[in-house]
Residue, then its C-alpha position, 0 to 999 in steps of 0.5 A: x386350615x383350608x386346602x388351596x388346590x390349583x388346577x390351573x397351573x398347567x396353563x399358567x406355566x404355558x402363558x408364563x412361558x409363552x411371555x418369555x418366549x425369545x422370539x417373541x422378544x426379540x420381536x418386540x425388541x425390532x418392532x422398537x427399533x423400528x418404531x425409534x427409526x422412524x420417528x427419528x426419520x420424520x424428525x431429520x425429514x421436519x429438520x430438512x423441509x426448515x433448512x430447505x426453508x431458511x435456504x430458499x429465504x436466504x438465496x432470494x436475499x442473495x439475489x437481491x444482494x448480489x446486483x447492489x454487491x457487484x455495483x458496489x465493488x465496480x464503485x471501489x475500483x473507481x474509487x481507487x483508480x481515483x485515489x491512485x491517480x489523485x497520489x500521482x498527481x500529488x506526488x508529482x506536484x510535491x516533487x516538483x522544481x519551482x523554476x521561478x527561485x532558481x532563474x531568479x537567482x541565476x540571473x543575480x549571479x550571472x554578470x555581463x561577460x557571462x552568456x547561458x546558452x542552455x539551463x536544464x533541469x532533472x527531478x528525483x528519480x525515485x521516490x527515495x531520491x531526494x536531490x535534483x540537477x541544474x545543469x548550465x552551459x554558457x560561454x564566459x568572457x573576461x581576461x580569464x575566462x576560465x576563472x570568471x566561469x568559476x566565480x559565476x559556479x561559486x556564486x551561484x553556489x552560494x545563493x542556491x544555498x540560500x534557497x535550498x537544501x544541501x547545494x554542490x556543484x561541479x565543472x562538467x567541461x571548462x574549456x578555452x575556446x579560439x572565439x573572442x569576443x568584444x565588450x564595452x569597446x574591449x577583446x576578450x578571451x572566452x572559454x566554454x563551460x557545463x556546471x551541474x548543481x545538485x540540490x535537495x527538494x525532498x525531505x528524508x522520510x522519517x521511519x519511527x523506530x519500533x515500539x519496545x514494550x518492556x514487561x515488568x514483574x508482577x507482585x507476586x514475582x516480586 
């Protein structure tokens, strides 16, 4: 059997030692780490010079942009003034009285003995409101003033209701007066009135009532 003799153990330990050295590790150890913090640096220092990039492509963009964005909004607002005065002016033509029924009729139950001196009128004052006045003031003459000034109010009653919506009307003031006057050759008594007239011209607004969803079981429920 051959004899194997090492006479080199002495520096091999030493060499197996030095490589287990703490220090040295350690060394080893930081060196890595060193190396991973800068490879992460040149990474995130890539990362940036790219958003720096898209950045730099997307604000010229802007600034095209911005000119054609603040023209466009200038626009809307001419636009909704627009549509803002053009809903005024049909809300107003909507609410507005057509004289050309009301005289018509007016002059259909007026008699002779009865003279208008004043024909007002006064539109919904809101949009919710859907009734407008007809005030009339005259003076009535006949043997009984008073009570020809109530058949011109009921008669005219009746054929506004004919035209409109929902007619009521009322005396403001009936009054005899000391004034006569004469009439196919007669003299007759007179007396003063105002009657109001309130008439719809609008339609109430409708609001649908609520949607109700009803849940119904499922067949696994069931």
């Amino acid at each position: 059997m051959p004899l194997h003799v090492n006479l080199y153990h002495e520096v091999q330990r030493q060499e197996l030692a030095r490589q287990r050295d703490p220090l040295r590790l350690g060394m080893l150890g930081i060196l890595v780490i060193a190396i991973g913090f800068v490879a992460y640096y040149f990474i995130a220092l890539e990362e940036s010079h790219e958003i720096n990039i898209r950045y730099s492509a997307l604000q010229d963009n802007w600034d095209k942009i911005e000119p054609m964005a603040k023209a466009a909004k200038d626009r809307q607002d001419e636009l909704n003034a627009e549509i803002q005065a053009s809903d005024a002016m049909v809300k107003s033509v909507n609410s507005r009285l057509f004289w050309a029924p009301i005289l018509d009729q007016v002059l259909r139950a007026v008699p002779r003995q009865v003279q208008l001196t004043h024909i007002g009128t006064q539109l919904p004052g809101d949009e919710k409101s859907l009734y407008s006045s007809i005030t009339l003031s005259g003076i009535s003459s006949a043997d009984e003033p008073r009570k020809e000034a109530e058949y011109v109010r009921t008669a005219l009653n009746a054929k506004l209701g004919t035209v409109f919506k929902n007619v009521s009307s009322v005396f403001q003031n009936l009054d005899d007066s000391d004034q006569f006057v004469i009439l196919d050759g007669r003299r007759l008594a007179t007396a003063t009135f105002t009657m109001q007239f309130q008439i719809q011209t609008r339609e109430p607004v409708v609001v649908a009532p609520p949607v109700e969803h009803h849940r119904t079981r499922s067949a696994d429920a069931e």
